[in-house]
C-alpha positions as a Markdown table, in Angstrom:
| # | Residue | x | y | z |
|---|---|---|---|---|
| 1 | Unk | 2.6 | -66.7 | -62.8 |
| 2 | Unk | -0.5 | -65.3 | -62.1 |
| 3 | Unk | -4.0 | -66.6 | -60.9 |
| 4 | Unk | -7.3 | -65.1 | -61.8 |
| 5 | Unk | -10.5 | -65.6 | -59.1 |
| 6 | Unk | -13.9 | -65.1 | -60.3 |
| 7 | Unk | -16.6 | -64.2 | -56.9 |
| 8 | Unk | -20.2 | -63.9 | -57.2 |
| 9 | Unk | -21.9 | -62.5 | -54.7 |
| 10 | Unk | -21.5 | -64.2 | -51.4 |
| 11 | Unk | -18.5 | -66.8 | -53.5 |
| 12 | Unk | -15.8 | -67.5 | -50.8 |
| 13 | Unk | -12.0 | -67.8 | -51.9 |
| 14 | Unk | -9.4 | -69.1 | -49.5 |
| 15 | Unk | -6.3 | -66.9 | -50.9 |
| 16 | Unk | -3.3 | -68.9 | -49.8 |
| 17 | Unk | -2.1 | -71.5 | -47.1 |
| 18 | Unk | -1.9 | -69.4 | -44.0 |
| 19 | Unk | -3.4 | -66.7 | -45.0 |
| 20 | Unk | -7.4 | -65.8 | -45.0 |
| 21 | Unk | -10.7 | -66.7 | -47.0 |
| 22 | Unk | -12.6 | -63.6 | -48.6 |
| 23 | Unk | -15.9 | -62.9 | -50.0 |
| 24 | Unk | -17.0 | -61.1 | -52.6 |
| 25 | Unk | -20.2 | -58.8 | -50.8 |
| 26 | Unk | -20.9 | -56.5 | -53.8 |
| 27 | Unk | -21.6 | -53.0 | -54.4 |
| 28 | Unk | -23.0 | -50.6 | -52.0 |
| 29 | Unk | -23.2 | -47.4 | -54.6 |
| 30 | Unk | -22.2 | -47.5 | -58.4 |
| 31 | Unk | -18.9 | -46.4 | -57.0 |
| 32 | Unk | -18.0 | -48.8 | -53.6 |
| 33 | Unk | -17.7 | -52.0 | -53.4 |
| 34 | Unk | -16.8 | -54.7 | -50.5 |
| 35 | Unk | -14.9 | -57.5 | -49.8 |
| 36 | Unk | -15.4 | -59.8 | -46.6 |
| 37 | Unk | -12.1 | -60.6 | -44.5 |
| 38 | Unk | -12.6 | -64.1 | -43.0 |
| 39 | Unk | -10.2 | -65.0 | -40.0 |
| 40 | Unk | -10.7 | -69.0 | -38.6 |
| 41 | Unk | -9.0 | -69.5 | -35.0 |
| 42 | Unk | -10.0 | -73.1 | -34.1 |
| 43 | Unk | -13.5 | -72.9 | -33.4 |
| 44 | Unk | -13.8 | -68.9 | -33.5 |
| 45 | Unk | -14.1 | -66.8 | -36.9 |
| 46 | Unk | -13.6 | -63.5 | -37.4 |
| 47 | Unk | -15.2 | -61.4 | -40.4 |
| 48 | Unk | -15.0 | -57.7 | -41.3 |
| 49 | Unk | -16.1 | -55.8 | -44.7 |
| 50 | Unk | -13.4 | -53.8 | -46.3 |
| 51 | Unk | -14.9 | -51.5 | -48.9 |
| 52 | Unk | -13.2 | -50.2 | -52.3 |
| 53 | Unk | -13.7 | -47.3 | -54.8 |
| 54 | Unk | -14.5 | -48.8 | -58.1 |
| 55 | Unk | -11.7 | -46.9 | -59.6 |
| 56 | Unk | -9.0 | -48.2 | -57.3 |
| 57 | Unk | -7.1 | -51.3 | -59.7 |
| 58 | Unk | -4.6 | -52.8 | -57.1 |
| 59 | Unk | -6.4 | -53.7 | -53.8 |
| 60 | Unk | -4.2 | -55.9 | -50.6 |
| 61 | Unk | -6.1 | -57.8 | -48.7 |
| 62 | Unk | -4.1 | -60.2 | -45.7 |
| 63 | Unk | -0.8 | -58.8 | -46.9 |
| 64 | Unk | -1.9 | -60.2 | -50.3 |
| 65 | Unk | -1.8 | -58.0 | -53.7 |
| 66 | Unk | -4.4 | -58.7 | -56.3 |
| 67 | Unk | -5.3 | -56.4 | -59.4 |
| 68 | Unk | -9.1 | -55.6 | -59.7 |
| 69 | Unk | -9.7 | -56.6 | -63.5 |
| 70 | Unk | -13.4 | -56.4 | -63.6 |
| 71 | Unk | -16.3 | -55.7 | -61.0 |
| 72 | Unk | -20.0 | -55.5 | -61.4 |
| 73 | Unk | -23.1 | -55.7 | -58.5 |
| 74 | Unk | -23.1 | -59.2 | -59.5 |
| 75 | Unk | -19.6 | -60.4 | -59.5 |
| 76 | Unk | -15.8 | -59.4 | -59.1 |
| 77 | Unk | -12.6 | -60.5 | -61.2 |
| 78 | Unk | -8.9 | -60.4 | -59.5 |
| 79 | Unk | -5.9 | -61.3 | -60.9 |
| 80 | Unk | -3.4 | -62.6 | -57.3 |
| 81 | Unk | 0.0 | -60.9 | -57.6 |
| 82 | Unk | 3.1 | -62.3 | -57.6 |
């Protein structure tokens, strides 16, 4: 079974127990676009942008596969993998 996630720019999305929160940052050039990595230890977070030709369909992010089904400047589409 598969789960679709819809992000707006600046939407947060924990992906799974254990695992991190992401953020949908939104395009930098008609062809890049960026995803925050959120990390919580206790008290302490941790956030870095990972960045994303438009062109590339299968992105992992925290050991986590998703398929890019749709992204715009305003919002992103992924489907989680199984």
């Amino acid at each position: 079974m598969s789960d679709s996630v819809v992000l707006s720019v600046g939407d947060k999305h924990h992906i799974r127990r254990g695992k991190d929160h992401i953020v949908y940052a939104g395009m930098l050039s008609e062809k890049v676009y960026s995803m925050a990595q959120i990390k919580q230890d206790g008290y302490r977070g941790y956030a870095w942008n990972l960045f994303f030709p438009i062109g590339q369909s299968d992105i992992k992010i925290d050991e986590v596969n998703f398929s890019v089904e749709n992204v715009s400047p305003k919002e992103i589409r992924l489907r989680l993998k199984e």
